[in-house]
N, C-alpha and C positions, 0 to 999 in steps of 0.2 A: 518566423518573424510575426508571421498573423497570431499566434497565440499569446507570443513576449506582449505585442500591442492589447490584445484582450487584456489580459493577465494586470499590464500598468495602467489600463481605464475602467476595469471593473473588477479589483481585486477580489473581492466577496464573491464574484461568480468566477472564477478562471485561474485565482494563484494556485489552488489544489490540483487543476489538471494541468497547468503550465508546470508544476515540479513533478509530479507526477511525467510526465511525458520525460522529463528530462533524468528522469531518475530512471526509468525504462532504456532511454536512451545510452546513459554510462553503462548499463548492468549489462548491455549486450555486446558494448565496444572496449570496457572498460575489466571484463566478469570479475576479476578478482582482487577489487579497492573496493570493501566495503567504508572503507573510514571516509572514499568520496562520494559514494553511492548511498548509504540509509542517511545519509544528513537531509538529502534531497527527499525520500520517500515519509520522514519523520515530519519535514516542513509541509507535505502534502496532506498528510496525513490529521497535521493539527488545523493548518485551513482549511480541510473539509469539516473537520472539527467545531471548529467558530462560524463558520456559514450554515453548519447545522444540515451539512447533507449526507446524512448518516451510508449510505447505500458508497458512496464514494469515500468515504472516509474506511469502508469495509475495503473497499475495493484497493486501494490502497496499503494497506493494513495487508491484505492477502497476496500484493503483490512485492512487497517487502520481505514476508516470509517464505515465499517464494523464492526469492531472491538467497536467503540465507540461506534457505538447504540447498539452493546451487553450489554455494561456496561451502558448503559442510559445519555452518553456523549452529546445530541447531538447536541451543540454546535459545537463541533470538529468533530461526523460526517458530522453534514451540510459542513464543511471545507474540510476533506477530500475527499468527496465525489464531490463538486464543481470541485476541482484541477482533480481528476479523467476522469470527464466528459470534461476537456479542455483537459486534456493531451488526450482522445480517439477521439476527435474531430480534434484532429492536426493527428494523424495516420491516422482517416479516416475510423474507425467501428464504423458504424450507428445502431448497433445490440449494441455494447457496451455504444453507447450514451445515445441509447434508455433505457438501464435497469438502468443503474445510475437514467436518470432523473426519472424513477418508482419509485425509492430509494429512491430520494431528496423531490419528489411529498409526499410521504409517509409521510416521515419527516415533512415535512412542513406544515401537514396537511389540 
């Protein structure tokens, strides 16, 4: 409840972690609705987006494709995982570049 309130008095700081959360939430009570589950991580994703907080907008983005190679997506992991790795490369953690492309390397076999 304390985040929903964050979230409807300062949209710009809190709607990305408030769907975020919630899209976390579905993927581990929910694993396998993705058509209820990326709506949430895509809406997190694009208001980290427009708040401009690139690092979360990765983080999101990573944990979306994450999400789809749970569910054997990976199509849409290769995609959000990609997006991932540019968004932690414009931040500037070479620790978080690094394990994506371990992810993407995986994937791709």
């Amino acid at each position: 409840a304390a985040m929903k309130d964050a979230a409807d008095n300062s949209d710009w700081n809190f709607s990305n972690k408030f769907r975020l959360l919630q899209a976390e939430h579905l993927s581990l009570n929910n694993r396998h609705c993705p058509v209820t589950v990326l709506p949430l991580y895509d809406e997190s994703i694009e208001s980290a987006r427009k708040s401009g907080f690139i690092h979360e907008q990765g983080l999101a983005c990573e944990k979306a494709g994450l999400y789809c190679k749970d569910v054997l997506n990976m199509e849409k992991a290769l995609e959000y995982l990609n997006q991932a790795r540019e968004c932690y490369e414009k931040w500037g953690s070479d620790i978080k570049v690094a394990f994506i492309q371990k992810e993407l390397d995986a994937l791709k076999g």
